[in-house]
C-alpha positions as CSV (number, residue, x, y, z in Angstrom):
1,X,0.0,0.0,0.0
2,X,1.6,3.2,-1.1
3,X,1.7,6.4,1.2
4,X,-1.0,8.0,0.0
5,X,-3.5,5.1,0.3
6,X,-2.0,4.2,3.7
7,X,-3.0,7.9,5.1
8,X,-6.4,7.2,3.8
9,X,-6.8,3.9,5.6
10,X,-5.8,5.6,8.6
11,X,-8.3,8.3,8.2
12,X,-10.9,5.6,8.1
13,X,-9.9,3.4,11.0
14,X,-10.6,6.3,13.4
15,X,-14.4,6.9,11.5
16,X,-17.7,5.7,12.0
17,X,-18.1,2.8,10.3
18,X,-15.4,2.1,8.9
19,X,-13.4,1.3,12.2
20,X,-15.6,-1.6,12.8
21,X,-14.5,-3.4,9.6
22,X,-12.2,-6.4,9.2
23,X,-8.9,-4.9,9.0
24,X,-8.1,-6.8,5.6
25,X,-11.6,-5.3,4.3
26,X,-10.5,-1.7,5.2
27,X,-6.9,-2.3,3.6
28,X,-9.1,-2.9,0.1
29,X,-11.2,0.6,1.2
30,X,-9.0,3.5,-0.1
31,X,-8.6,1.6,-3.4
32,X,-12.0,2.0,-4.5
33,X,-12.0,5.7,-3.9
34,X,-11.2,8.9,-5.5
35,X,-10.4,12.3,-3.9
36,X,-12.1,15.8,-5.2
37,X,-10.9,19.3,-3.3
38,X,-14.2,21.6,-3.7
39,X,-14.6,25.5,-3.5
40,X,-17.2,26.5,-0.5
41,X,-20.8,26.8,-2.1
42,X,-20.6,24.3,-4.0
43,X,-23.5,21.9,-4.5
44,X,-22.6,18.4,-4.3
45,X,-26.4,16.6,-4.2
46,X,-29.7,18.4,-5.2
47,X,-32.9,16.8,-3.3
48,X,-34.9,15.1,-5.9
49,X,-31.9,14.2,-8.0
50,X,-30.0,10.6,-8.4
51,X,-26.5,10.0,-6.6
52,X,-24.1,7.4,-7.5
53,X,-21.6,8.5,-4.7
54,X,-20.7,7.9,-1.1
55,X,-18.8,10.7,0.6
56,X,-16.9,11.0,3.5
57,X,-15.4,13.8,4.5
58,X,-11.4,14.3,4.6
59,X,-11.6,18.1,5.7
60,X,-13.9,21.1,5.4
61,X,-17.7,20.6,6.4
62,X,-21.4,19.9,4.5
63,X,-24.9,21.2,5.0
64,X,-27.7,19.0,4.5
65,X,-30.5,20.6,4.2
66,X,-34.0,19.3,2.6
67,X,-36.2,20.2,-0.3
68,X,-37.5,23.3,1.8
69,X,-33.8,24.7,2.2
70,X,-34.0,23.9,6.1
71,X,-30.5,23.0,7.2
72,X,-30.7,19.5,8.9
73,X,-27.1,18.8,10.0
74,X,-23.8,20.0,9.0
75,X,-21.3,17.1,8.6
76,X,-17.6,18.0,9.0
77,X,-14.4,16.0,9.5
78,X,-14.8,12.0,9.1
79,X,-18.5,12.3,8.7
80,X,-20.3,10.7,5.4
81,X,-23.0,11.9,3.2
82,X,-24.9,10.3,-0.1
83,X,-25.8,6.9,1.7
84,X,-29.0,6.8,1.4
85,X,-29.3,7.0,-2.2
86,X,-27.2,3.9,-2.4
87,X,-29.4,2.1,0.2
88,X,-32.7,2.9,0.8
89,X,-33.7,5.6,-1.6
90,X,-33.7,6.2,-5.7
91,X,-33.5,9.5,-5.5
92,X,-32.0,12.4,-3.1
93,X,-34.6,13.9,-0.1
94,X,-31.3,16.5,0.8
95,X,-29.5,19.0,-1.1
96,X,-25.6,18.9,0.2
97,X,-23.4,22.2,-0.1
98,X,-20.3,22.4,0.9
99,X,-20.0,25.8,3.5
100,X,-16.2,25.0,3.7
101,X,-13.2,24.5,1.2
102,X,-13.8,20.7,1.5
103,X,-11.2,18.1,0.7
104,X,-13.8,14.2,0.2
105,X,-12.8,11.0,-0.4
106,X,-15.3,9.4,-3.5
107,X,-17.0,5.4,-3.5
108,X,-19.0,4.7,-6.6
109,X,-22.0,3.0,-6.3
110,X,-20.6,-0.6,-7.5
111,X,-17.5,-0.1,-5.2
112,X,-19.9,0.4,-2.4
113,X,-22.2,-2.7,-2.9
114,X,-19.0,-4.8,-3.2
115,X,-18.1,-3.5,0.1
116,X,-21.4,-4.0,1.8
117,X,-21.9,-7.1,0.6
118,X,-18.9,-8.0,2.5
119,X,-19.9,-5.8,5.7
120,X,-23.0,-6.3,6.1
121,X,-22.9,-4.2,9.1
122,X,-22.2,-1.2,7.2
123,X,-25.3,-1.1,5.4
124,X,-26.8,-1.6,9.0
125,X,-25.4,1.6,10.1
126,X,-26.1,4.3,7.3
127,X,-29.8,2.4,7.0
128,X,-29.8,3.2,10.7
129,X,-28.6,7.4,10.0
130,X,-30.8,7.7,7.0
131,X,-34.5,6.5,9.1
132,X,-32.9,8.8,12.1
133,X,-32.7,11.6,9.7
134,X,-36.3,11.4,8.4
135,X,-37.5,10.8,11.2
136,X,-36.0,14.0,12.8
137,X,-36.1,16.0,10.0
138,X,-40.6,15.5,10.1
139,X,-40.2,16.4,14.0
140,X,-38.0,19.7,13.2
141,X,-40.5,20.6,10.5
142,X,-43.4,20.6,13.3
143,X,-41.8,23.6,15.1
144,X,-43.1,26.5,13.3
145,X,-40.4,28.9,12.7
146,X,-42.3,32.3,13.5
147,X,-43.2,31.2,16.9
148,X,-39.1,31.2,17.5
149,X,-38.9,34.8,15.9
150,X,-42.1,35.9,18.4
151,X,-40.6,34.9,21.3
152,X,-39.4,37.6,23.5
153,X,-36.1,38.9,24.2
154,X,-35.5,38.7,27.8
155,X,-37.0,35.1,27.1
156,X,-34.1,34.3,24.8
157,X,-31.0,36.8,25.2
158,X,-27.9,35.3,27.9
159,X,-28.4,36.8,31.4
160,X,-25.4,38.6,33.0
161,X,-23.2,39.3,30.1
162,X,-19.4,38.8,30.3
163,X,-18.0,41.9,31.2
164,X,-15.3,44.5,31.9
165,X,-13.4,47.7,32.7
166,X,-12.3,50.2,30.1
167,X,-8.8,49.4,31.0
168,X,-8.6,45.4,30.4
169,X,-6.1,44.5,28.0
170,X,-6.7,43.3,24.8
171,X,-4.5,40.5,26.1
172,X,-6.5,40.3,29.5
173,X,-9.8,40.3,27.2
174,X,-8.9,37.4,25.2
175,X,-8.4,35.3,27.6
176,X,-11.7,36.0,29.2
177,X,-13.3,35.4,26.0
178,X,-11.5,31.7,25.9
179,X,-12.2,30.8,29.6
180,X,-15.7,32.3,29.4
181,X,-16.2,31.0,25.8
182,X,-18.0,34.2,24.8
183,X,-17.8,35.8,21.6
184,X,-17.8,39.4,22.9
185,X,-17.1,41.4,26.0
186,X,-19.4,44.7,27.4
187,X,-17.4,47.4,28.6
188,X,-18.9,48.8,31.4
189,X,-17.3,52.4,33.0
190,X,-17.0,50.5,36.2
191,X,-16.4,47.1,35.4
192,X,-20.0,46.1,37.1
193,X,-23.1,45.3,34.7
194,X,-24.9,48.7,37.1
195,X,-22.4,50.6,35.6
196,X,-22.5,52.6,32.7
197,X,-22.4,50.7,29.1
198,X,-19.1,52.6,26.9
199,X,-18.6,50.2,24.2
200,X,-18.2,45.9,22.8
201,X,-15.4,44.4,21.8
202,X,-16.1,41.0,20.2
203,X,-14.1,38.4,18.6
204,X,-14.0,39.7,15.2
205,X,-12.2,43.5,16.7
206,X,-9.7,40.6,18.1
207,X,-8.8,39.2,15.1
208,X,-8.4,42.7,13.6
209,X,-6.0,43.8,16.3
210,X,-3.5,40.6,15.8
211,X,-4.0,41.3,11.7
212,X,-2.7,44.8,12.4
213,X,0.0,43.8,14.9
214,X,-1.8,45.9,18.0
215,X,0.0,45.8,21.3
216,X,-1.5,43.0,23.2
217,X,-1.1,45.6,26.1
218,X,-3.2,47.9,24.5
219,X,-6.4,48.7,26.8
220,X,-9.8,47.5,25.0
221,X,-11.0,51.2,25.3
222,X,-9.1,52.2,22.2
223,X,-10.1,48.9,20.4
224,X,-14.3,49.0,21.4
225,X,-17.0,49.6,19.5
226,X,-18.4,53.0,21.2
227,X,-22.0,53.2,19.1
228,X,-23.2,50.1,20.8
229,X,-26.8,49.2,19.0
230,X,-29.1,48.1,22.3
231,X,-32.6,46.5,22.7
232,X,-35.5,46.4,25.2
233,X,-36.5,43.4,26.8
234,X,-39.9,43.5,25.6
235,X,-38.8,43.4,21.9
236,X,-39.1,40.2,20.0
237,X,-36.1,38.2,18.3
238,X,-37.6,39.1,14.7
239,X,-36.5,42.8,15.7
240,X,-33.2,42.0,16.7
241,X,-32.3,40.0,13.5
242,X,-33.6,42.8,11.4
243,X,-31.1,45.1,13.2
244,X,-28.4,43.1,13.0
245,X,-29.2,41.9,9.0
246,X,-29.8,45.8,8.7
247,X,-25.9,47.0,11.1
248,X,-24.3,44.4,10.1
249,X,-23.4,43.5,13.5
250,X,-23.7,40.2,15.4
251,X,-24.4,41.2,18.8
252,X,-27.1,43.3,20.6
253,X,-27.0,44.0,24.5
254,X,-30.2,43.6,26.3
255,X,-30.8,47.2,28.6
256,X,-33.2,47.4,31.0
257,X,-33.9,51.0,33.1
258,X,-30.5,51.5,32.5
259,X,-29.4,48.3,33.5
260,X,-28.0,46.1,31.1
261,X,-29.9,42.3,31.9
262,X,-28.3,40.7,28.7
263,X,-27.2,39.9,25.6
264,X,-28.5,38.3,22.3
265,X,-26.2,36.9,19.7
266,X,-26.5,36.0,15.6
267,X,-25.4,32.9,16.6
268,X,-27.7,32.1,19.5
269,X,-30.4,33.1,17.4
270,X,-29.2,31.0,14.2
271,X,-28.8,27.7,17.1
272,X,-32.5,28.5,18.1
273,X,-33.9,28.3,14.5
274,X,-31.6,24.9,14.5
275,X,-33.1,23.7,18.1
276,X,-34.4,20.8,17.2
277,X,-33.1,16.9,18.4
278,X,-31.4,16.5,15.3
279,X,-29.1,19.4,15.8
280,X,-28.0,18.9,19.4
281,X,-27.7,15.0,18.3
282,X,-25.9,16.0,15.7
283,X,-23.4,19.1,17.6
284,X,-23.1,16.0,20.6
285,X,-21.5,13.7,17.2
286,X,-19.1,16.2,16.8
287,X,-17.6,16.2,20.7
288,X,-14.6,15.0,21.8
289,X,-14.7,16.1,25.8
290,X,-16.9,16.2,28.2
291,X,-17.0,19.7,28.9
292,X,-17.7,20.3,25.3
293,X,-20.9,18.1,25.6
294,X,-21.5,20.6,28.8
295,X,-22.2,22.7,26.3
296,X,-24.6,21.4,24.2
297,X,-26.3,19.9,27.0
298,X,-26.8,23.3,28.7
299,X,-28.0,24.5,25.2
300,X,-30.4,21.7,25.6
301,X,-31.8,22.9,28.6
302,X,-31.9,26.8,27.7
303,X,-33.9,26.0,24.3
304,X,-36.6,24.0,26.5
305,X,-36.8,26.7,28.6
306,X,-37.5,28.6,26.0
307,X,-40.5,26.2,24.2
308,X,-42.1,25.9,27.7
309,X,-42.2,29.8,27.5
310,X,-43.4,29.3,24.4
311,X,-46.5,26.9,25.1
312,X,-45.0,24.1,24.3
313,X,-46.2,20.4,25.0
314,X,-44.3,18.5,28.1
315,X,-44.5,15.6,25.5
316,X,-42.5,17.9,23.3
317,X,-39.9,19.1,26.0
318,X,-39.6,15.1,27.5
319,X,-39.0,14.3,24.0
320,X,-36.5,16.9,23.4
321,X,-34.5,16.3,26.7
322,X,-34.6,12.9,26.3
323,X,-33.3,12.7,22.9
324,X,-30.3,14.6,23.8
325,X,-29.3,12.4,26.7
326,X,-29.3,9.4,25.0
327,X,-27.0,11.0,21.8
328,X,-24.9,12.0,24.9
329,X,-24.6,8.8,26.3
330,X,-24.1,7.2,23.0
331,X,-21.2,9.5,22.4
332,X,-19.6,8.9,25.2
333,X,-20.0,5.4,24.9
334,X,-17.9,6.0,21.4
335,X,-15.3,8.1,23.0
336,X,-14.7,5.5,25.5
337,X,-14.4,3.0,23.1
338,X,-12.3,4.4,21.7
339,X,-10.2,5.1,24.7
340,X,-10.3,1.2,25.7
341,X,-10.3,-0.4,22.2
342,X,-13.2,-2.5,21.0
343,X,-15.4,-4.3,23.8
344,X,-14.5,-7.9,24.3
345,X,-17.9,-9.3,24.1
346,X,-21.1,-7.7,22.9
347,X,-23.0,-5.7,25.4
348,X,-26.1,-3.3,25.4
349,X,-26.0,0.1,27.6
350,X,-29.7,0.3,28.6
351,X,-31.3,3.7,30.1
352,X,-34.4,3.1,32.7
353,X,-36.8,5.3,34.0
354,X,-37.8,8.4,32.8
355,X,-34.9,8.5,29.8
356,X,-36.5,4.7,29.5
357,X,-39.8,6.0,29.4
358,X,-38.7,8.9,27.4
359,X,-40.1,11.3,29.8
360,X,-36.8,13.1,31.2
361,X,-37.4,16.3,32.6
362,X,-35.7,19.5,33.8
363,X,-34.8,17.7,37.4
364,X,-33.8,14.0,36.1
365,X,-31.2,12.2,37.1
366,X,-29.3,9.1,35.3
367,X,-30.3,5.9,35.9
368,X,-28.5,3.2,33.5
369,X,-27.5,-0.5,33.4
370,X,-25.2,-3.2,30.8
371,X,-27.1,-6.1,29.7
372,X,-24.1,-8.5,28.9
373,X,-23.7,-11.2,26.6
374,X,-23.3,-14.7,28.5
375,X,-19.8,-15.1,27.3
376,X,-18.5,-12.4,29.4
377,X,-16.2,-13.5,32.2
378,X,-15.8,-11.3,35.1
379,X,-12.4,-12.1,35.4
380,X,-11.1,-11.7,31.8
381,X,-13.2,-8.6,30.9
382,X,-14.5,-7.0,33.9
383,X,-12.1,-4.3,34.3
384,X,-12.9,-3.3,30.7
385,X,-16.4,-2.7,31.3
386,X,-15.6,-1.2,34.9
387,X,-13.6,1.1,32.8
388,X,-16.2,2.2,30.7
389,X,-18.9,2.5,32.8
390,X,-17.4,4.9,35.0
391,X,-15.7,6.9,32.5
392,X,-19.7,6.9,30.7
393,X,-21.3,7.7,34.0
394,X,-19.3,10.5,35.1
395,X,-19.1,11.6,31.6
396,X,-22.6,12.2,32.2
397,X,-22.3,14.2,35.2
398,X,-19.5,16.2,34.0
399,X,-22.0,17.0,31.0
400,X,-24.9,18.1,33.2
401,X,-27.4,14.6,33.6
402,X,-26.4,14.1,37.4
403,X,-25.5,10.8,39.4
404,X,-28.0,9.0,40.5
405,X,-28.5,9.4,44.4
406,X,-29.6,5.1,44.6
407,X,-26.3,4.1,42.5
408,X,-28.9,3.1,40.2
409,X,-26.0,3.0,36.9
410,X,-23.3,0.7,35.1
411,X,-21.0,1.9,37.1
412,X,-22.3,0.2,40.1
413,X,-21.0,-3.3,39.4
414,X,-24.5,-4.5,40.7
415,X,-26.0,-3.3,37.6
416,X,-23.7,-5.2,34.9
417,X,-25.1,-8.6,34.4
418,X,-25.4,-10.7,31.4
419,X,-28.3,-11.6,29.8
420,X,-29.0,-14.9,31.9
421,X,-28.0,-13.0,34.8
422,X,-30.5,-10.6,34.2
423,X,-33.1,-13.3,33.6
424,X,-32.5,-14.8,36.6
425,X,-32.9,-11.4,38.4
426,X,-36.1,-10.3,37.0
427,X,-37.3,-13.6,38.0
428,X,-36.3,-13.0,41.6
429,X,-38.0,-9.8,41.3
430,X,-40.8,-11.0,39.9
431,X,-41.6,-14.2,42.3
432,X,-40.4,-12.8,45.3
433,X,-41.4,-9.2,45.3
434,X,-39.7,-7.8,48.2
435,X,-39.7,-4.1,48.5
436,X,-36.1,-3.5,47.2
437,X,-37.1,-6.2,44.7
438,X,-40.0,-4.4,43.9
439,X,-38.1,-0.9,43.8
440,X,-35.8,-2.2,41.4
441,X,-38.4,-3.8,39.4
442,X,-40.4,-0.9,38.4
443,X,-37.3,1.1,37.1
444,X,-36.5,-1.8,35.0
445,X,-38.7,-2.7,33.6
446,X,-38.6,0.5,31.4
447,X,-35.5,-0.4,30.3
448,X,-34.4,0.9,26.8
449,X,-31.7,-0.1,24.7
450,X,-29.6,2.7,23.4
451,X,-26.0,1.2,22.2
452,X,-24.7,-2.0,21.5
453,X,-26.5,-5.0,20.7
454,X,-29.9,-4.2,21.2
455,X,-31.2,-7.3,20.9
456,X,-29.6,-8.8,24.3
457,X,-31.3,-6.0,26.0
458,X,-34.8,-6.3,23.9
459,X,-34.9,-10.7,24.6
460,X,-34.1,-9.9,28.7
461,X,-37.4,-7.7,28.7
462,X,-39.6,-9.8,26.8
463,X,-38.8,-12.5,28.9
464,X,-39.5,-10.5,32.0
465,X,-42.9,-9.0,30.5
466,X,-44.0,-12.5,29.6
467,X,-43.2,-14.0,32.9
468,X,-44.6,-10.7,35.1
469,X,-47.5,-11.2,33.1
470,X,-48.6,-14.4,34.6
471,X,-47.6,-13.4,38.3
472,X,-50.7,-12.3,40.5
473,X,-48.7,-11.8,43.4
474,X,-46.3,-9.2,41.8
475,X,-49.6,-7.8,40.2
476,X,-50.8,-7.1,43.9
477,X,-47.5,-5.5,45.3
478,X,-47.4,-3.4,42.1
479,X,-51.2,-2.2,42.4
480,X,-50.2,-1.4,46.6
481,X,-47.6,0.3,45.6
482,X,-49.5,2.7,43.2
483,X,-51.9,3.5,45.4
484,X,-50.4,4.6,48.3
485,X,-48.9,7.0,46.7
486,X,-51.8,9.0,48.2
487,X,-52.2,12.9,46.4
488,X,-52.2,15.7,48.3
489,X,-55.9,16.0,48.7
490,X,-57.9,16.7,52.0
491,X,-61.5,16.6,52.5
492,X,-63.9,18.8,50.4
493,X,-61.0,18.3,47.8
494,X,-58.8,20.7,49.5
495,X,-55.1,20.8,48.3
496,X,-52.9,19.6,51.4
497,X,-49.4,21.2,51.7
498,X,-46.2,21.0,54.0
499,X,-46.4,22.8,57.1
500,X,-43.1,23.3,57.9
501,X,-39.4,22.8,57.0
502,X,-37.6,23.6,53.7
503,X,-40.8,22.8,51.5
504,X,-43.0,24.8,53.6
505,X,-46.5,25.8,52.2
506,X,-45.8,23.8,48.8
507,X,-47.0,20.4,47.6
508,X,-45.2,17.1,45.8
509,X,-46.8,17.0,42.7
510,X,-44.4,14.1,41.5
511,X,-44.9,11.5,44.6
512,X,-48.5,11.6,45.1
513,X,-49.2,12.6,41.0
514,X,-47.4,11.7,37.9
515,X,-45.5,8.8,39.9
516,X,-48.5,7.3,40.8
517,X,-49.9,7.6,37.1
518,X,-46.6,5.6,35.8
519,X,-47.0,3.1,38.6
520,X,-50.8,2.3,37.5
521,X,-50.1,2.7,33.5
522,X,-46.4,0.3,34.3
523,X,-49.2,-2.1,36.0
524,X,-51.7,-2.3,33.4
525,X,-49.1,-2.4,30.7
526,X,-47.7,-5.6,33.1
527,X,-50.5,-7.5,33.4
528,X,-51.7,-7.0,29.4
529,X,-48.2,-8.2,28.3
530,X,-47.8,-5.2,26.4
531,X,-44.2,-3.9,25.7
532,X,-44.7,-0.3,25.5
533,X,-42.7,2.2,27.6
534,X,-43.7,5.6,27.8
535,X,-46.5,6.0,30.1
536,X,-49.3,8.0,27.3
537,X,-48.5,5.1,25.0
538,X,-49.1,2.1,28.1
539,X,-52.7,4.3,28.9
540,X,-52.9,4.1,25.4
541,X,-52.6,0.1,25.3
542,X,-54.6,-0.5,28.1
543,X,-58.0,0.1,26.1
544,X,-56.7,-3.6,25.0
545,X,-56.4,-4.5,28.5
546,X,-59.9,-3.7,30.1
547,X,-59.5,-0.2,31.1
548,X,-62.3,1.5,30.3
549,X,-62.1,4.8,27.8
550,X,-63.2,6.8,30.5
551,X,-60.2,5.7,32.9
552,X,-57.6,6.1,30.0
553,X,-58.6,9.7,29.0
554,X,-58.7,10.7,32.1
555,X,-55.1,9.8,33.4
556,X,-54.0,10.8,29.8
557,X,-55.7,14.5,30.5
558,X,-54.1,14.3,34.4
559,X,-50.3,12.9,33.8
560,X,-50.2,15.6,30.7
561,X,-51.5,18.5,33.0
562,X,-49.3,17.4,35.9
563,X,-46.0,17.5,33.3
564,X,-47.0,20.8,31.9
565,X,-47.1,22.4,35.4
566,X,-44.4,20.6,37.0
567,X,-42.3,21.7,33.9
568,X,-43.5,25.1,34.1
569,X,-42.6,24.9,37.7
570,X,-39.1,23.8,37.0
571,X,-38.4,26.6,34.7
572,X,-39.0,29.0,36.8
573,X,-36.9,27.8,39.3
574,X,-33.8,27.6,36.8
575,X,-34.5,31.1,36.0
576,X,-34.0,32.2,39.2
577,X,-30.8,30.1,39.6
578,X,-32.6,27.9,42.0
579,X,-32.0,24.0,41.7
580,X,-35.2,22.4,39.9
581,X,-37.9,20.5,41.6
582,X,-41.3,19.0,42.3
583,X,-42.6,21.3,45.4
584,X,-45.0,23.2,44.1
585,X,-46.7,26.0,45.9
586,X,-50.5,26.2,44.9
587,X,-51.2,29.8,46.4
588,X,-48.6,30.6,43.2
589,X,-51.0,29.2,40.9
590,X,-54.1,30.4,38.8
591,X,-57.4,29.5,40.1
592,X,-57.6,27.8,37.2
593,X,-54.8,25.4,37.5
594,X,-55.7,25.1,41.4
595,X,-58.8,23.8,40.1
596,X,-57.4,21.3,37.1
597,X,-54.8,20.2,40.1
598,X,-57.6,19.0,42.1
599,X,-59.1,17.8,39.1
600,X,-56.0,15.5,39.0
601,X,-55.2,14.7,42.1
602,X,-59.1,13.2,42.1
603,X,-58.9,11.4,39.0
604,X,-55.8,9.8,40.8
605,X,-57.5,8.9,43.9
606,X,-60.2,7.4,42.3
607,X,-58.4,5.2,40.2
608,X,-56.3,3.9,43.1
609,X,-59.3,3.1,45.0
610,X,-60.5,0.9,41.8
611,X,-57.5,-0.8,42.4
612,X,-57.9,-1.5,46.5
613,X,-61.2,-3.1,44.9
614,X,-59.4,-5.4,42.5
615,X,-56.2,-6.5,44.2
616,X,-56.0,-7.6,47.6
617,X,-53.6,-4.8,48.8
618,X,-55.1,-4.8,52.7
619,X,-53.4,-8.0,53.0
620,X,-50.1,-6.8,51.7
């Protein structure tokens, strides 16, 4: 293999997919492709237009956008494009443009069938990409554009700006902009945001100072921009874009009473127009650290903030949150295997609860396992999956999804089994429900498969659906369980809150509410044998099971009330800096939502006592 080719191979090995090939396969890889350098702009595929070429990208970056010119994804170093008119589709759904001098590598069409025909696992993976991308690109195109450019500025702009004094270096500056990671710096007379606004400096005067060879020592006053444009909270991010198309500048600081609260950015506003799963999935790809997946993560969070200001659905926001957690995990699943070299045996990472469920919200934790295959040896491969586990799990905390307070994750060695182990286990669960039996039980069995070989995770949790199914006993623990998780309902239907201590005057609306909804739609799903997950979709199902329609729209009207307001809640609280939770104080609320809270809480409390009729929980 000459030089050339040999760089080539080596580009490939460190790529998804082509790391996962035989290594004699990859050797035949760079022979059966051409390289093409391409100007920026450049259009490389028109949607509705045949392809005959696989990309991958050497250097430079890609936007995919669809028929409607909405940008998708933008693909940059090692990533691939063109795939899916070589496996699923005849002709292109995306336009590809190159928004960087680009340097690809080139497969025909008859080079690539050869090669999938020998990896069948290839054609796997990019089937895989192109039925994610659909899929995300219908959800992105349900978010209606002008309700992002309505939304209100002190809704959107970045509270407490980065900031200085007059006499900061330019030096001094730069660094703050690295270690803050801003792209511009207020300069306030005396260096506090209640001081008096004199000018910006942002990242573009920088790279004009070095250009011209500017003393590093020079103070930013000489540099700044003194006319600085500024905006009202009140006004609505179609404004500021028209002001900054119309200036020509990228920044806008947000002035309050002649404070200044904020600051709103091109860019923030171009990622908001973009904040959809497929982007943050897409930015997470594109991560190589955990604090870079901070980040995205905390972008996450801001841009639900921003849809529950909005009106949004808590299906929507769950969906959203949830979505980005698991591309988190699943990168960091890459990066460590990277770090530790190919796992041993097969193995699935499984999320449970609420990412199980797909019903994370602003205040969820992680809670994670690794199904196993059953020719893993503790002794021969356990430090390798110790390894990874931890390095996952705290990866996830670094990034912003926090431990889980029970231990409930891969890296607790309890929670690594292999599939027979695991069968074995729910069994236990299952014919001896004890209440740590039972604890554990409910979490997993919302167990999700997210990496790896799904299928080991998928057969465990038939095989426990199918045997919980025919266990009365574990039906009767499950139903006692559910409904004493009493709401917070007194006589005459009057809301009952804490009296004293740290959640004085407030109210659980998660133990007594929406837990008790997933407990009774987990239990009906149980004893139907039905598979589903996420709670609406078990209510749902258990029309099949004997639930009546009454008693399925009803917790479907209460659980999605009890998410909007508990989200709501949560907001709120991250707003004011405070830690998100489920205490809710209902003296904040509307009357109307004090009424449709009662409303709940009833429709809870009548459905558990349907259940002290059908099971024999007095006896438990």
């Amino acid at each position: 293999m000459n030089v050339e080719l040999d760089e080539v191979r080596r580009f490939l090995a460190e790529h998804h997919p082509f790391h996962s090939l035989d290594p004699e396969i990859l050797d035949t890889v760079p022979g059966s492709m051409t390289m093409r350098y391409v100007r920026k702009g450049t259009t490389l595929i028109r949607a509705g237009e045949p392809n005959d070429y696989l990309y991958v990208v050497r250097s430079g970056a890609v936007d995919v956008m669809d028929a409607d010119d909405v940008l998708l994804d933008r693909r940059d170093t090692g990533r691939s494009f063109g795939y899916s008119t070589l496996v699923t589709e005849s002709t292109s759904k995306y336009t590809i443009v190159t928004v960087e001098d680009s340097l690809l590598l080139l497969m025909e069409r008859q080079a690539f069938a050869e090669l999938a025909a020998s990896s069948p696992e290839l054609v796997r993976y990019y089937s895989g990409l192109s039925a994610r991308i659909r899929a995300e690109a219908q959800q992105l195109h349900g978010e209606s554009f002008s309700d992002v450019l309505r939304t209100r500025l002190d809704n959107f702009a970045i509270p407490n700006p980065a900031h200085i004094a007059p006499e900061i270096t330019l030096q001094e500056s730069a660094r703050i902009m690295r270690d803050k990671n801003v792209s511009s710096l207020l300069v306030m007379d005396n260096g506090s945001l209640d001081g008096e606004l004199l000018g910006i400096i942002t990242d573009r005067d920088m790279r004009k100072a070095i250009a011209q060879a500017i003393d590093p020592a020079t103070p930013v006053s000489e540099l700044m921009t003194r006319e600085v444009h500024t905006a009202s909270p009140d006004q609505l991010v179609m404004e500021a874009m028209l002001v900054m198309a119309e200036l020509n500048i990228h920044h806008i600081p947000i002035v309050e009473r002649g404070r200044t609260t904020g600051i709103i950015a091109s860019a923030d506003v171009m990622r908001l127009l973009q904040a959809n799963p497929m982007y943050f999935a897409g930015d997470l790809e594109r991560k190589n650290s955990q604090e870079e997946m901070r980040e995205v993560y905390d972008d996450a969070q801001r841009v639900a903030l921003r849809f529950i200001e909005r009106g949004a659905s808590a299906d929507e926001i769950t969906s959203l949150l949830t979505v980005v957690a698991d591309s988190m995990a699943r990168r960091l699943l890459h990066l460590a295997e990277e770090k530790l070299g190919p796992p041993p045996v097969q193995y699935a990472f499984v999320v449970l609860g609420s990412q199980g469920r797909k019903e994370m919200g602003l205040a969820s934790d992680q809670d994670n396992a690794l199904v196993l295959s059953n020719e893993y040896d503790l002794i021969t491969h356990g430090e390798y999956f110790a390894q990874l586990s931890e390095y996952v799990c705290h990866g996830l905390d670094t990034a912003g999804q926090v431990l889980c307070p029970g231990e409930m994750m891969a890296s607790n060695p309890e929670w690594r089994m292999t599939a027979s182990q695991w069968a074995d286990t729910f069994h236990q669960w299952i014919t001896a429900p004890e209440p740590d039996a039972l604890l554990y039980a409910q979490t997993f069995f919302d167990m999700r498969p997210i990496h790896g070989d799904v299928q080991l995770a998928e057969s465990v949790h038939a095989q426990a659906v199918a045997t919980a199914q025919n266990s009365s006993r574990l039906h009767a623990h499950l139903a006692a369980l559910a409904a004493r998780r009493e709401p917070p309902l007194g006589f005459f239907r009057g809301l009952v809150v804490d009296r004293s201590g740290d959640y004085r005057n407030t109210l659980d609306v998660k133990k007594g509410g929406t837990a008790a909804i997933v407990q009774m739609a987990r239990l009906v799903s149980i004893t139907a044998g039905k598979d589903a997950l996420g709670t609406l979709q078990r209510l749902e199902r258990a029309k099949d099971a004997g639930l009546s329609a009454r008693s399925v729209s009803d917790l479907t009207d209460a659980f999605t009330f009890l998410n909007n307001i508990t989200l709501q809640h949560q907001a709120e609280q991250i707003r004011q800096g405070e830690k998100p939770d489920y205490h809710i104080a209902p003296g904040r609320l509307s009357k109307m939502d004090r009424e449709n809270l009662r409303d709940a809480f009833q429709i809870i409390k009548s459905m558990q006592n349907s259940l002290n009729l059908k099971y024999p929980i007095r006896s438990i």
